[in-house]
DRENKOLMI-611539 format. One line per field, with one value per residue: chain; residue in three letters; residue number from 1; x, y, z of N, C-alpha, C in turn. Coordinates in steps of 0.2 Angstrom, whole numbers. Each point is the difference from the previous one (the first is absolute). Layout:
DRENKOLMI-611539
c (A_...)
r (ALA_...)
k (NUM_...)
n_x (X_...)
n_y (Y_...)
n_z (Z_...)
ca_x (X_...)
ca_y (Y_...)
ca_z (Z_...)
c_x (X_...)
c_y (Y_...)
c_z (Z_...)
***
This chain:
DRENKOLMI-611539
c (A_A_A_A_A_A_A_A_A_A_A_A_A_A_A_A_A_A_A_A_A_A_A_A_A_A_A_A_A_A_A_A_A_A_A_A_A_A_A_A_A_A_A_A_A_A_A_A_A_A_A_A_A_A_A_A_A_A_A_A_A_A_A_A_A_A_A_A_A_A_A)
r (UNK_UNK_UNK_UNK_UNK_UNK_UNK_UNK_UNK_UNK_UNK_UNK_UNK_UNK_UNK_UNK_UNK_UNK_UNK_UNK_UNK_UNK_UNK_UNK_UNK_UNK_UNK_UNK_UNK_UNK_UNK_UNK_UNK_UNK_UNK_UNK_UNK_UNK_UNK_UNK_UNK_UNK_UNK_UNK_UNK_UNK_UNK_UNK_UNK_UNK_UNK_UNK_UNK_UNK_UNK_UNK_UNK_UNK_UNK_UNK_UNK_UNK_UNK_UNK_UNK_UNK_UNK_UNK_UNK_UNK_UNK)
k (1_2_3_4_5_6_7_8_9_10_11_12_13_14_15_16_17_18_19_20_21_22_23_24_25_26_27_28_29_30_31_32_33_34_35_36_37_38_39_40_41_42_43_44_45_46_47_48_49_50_51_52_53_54_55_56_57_58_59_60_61_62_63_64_65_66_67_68_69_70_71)
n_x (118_4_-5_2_-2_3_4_-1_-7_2_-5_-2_1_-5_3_1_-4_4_0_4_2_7_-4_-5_6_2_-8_1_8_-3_-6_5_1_-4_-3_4_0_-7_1_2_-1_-4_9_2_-5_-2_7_-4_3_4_-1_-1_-5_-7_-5_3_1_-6_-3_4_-2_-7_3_1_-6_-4_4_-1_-6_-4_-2)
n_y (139_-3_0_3_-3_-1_2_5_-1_3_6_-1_6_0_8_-3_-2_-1_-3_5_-6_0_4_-4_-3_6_2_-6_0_4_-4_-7_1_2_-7_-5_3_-2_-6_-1_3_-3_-2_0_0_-7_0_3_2_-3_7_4_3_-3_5_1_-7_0_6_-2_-8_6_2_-7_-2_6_3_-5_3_-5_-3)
n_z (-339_4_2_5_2_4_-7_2_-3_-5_0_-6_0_-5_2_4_0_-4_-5_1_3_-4_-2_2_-1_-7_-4_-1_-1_-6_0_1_-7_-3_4_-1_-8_0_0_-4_-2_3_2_-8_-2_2_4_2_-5_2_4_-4_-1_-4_3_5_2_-1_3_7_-2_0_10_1_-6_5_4_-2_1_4_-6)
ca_x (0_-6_-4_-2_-8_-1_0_-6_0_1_-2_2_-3_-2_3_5_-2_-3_-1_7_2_5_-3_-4_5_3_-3_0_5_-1_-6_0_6_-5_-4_7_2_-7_-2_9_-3_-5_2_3_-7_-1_1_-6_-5_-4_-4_-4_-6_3_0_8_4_-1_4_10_2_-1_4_8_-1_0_7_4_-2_-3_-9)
ca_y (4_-1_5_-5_1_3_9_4_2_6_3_5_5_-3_0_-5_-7_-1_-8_-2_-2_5_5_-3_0_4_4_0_5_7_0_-1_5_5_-1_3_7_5_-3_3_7_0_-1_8_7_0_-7_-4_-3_-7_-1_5_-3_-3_6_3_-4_1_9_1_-1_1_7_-2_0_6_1_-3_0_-6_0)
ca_z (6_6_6_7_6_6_0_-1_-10_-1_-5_-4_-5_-6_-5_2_-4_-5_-2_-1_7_1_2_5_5_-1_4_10_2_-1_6_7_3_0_6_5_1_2_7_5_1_3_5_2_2_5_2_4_-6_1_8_-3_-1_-9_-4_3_-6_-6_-1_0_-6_-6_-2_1_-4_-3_4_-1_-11_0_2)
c_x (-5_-1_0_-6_-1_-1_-9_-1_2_-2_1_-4_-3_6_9_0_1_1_8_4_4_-3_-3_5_4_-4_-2_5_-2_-4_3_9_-5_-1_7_1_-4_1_9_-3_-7_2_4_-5_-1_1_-4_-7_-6_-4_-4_-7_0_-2_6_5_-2_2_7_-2_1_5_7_0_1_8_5_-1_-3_-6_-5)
c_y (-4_2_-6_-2_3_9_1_-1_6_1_3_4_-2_2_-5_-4_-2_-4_-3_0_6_6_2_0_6_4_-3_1_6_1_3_5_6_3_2_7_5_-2_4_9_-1_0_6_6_-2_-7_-5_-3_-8_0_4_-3_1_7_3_-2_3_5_-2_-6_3_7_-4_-2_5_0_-5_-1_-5_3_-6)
c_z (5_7_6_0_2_-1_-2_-7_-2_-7_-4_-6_-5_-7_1_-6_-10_-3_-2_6_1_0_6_7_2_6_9_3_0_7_7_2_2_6_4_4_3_8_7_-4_3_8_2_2_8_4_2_-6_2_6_-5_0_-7_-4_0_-6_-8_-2_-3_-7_-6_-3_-2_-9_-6_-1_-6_-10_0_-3_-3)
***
């Protein structure tokens, strides 16, 4: 799998990771479908999510987490 330059680094969890690549890849799907799904219910709570100030964002994340069985 290769990554542009040009995109952003993207990080990831410590529990992503484990010594078995196929694993280690399964769980970065798992991650970033994750992320998918918090972030399009963080737009659902309140469309304007990305003008929010970061406490603001933080709340709606953490309810879009709650909301969705994430934790």
């Amino acid at each position: 799998m290769s990554r542009s330059r040009s995109a952003a680094p993207h990080y990831y969890p410590a529990w992503v990771y484990s010594v078995r690549e196929d694993y280690t890849r399964r769980n970065m799907a798992i991650y970033d479908r994750q992320v998918e799904q918090i972030s399009a219910r963080c737009r659902e709570i309140n469309p304007d999510y990305s003008a929010l100030h970061p406490a603001e964002q933080y709340k709606i994340w953490k309810q879009a987490r709650e909301d969705l069985g994430i934790s």
